[in-house]
N, C-alpha and C positions, 0 to 999 in steps of 0.2 A: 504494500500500500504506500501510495505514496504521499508524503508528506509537507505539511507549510507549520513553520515554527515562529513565533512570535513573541515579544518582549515587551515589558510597558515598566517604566521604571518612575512612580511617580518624582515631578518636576523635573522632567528628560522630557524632552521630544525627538523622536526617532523620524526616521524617513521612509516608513515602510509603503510600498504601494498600496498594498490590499485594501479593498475598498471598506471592510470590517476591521482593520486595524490601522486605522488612521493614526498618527503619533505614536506608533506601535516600531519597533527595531525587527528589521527582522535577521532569526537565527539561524545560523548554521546546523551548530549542533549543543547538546548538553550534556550533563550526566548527574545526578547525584545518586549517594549510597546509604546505608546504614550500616554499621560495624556492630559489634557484639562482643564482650571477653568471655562469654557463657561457654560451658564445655558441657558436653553431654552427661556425663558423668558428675556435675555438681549440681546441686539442687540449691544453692546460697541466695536467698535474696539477695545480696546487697551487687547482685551483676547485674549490669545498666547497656541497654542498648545506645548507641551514640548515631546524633542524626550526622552525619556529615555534612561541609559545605557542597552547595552547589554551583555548578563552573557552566559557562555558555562561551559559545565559542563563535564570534559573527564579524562581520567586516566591519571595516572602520567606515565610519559615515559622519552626518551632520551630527548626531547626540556623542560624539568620541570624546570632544572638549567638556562636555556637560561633566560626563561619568568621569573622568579623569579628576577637574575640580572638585565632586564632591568626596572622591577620595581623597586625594589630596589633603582636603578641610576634614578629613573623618567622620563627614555628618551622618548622624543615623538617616537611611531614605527611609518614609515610612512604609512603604510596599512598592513589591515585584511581582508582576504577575508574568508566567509565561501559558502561552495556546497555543499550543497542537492541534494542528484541525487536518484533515484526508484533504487531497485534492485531486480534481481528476480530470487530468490534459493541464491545462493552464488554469483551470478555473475553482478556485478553492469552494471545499462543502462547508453548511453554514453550520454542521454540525461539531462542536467538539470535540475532542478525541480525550486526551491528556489537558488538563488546566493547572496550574499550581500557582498556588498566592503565598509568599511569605509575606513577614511583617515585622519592624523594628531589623532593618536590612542594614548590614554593613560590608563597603568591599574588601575583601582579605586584598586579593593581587589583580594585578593588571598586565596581562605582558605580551606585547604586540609585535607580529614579524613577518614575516612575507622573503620571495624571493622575487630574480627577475622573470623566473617562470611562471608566477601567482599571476591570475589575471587582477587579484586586488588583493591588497593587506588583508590580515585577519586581527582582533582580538582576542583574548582567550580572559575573561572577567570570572574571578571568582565570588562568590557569595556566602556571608554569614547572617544570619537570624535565628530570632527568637523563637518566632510561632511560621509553621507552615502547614499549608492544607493540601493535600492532592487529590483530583476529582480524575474516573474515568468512567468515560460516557461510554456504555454498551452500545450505543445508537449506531456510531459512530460506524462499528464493525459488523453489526450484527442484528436483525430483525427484532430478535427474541430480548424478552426482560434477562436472562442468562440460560446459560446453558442447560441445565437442566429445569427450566420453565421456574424454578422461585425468583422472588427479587431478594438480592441482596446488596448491603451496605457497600456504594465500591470508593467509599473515601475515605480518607484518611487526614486526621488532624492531631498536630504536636506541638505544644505549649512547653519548650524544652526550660527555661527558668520552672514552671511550675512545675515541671514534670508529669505531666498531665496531659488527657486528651484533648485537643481545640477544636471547639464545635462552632463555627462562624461563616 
């Protein structure tokens, strides 16, 4: 399937075409993870999953000076959203795929490079925050409410200071 990836980084304005993500950046690619020290063999409360940061990796564009100064100046952004949406030929679906909204954002790194083979720069921006959500739209992929006809919960929220689930 193929895909369109988008950014919105409040007080950033990006230069994204898409006619649904206007002031939206658009991305290359991302990744985040979650780590664990839990062993199968230990039953210990006191083992704590760890959200990782999240990294986006997009061309340098009109919002490159924004995000650069607000690093720079350390400011907390108060939210990041990224959207994953299917597209097909040229023309993006209006359905969701993948959504994620963090909140109380800050950039770890920034580090930009390219060759004279690149047809353009890239950035590679990492992220830290407090609270994030991750939503995945079945619609997206799939007729059915899921797979075997129940509905189930397919999001996910972390309140990492409270340790606790974010429901927002």
């Amino acid at each position: 399937m193929a895909l369109q990836i988008y950014m919105k980084m409040d007080g950033v304005l990006g230069d994204s075409k898409s006619y649904q993500h206007k002031g939206w950046a658009d991305v290359l690619s991302w990744n985040w993870g979650m780590t664990s020290n839990r062993r199968m063999a230990n039953d210990i409360d006191g083992d704590k999953t760890s959200l990782n940061e999240l990294s986006i990796i997009k061309s340098i564009g009109v919002d490159s000076a924004s995000i650069r100064l607000l690093y720079a100046q350390g400011k907390t952004i108060p939210s990041v959203e990224l959207s994953i949406t299917p597209s097909v030929g040229k023309r993006e679906v209006q359905t969701k795929y993948v959504y994620i909204k963090m909140e109380d954002v800050l950039i770890k790194s920034i580090v930009t490079g390219g060759g004279v083979d690149d047809s353009f720069f890239k950035e590679h921006i990492t992220l830290l925050y407090n609270r994030i959500r991750f939503e995945y739209s079945l619609d997206a992929v799939s007729s059915d409410d899921s797979p075997d006809g129940t509905v189930k919960d397919l999001n996910f929220g972390w309140n990492i200071p409270g340790n606790a689930v974010w429901k927002k």
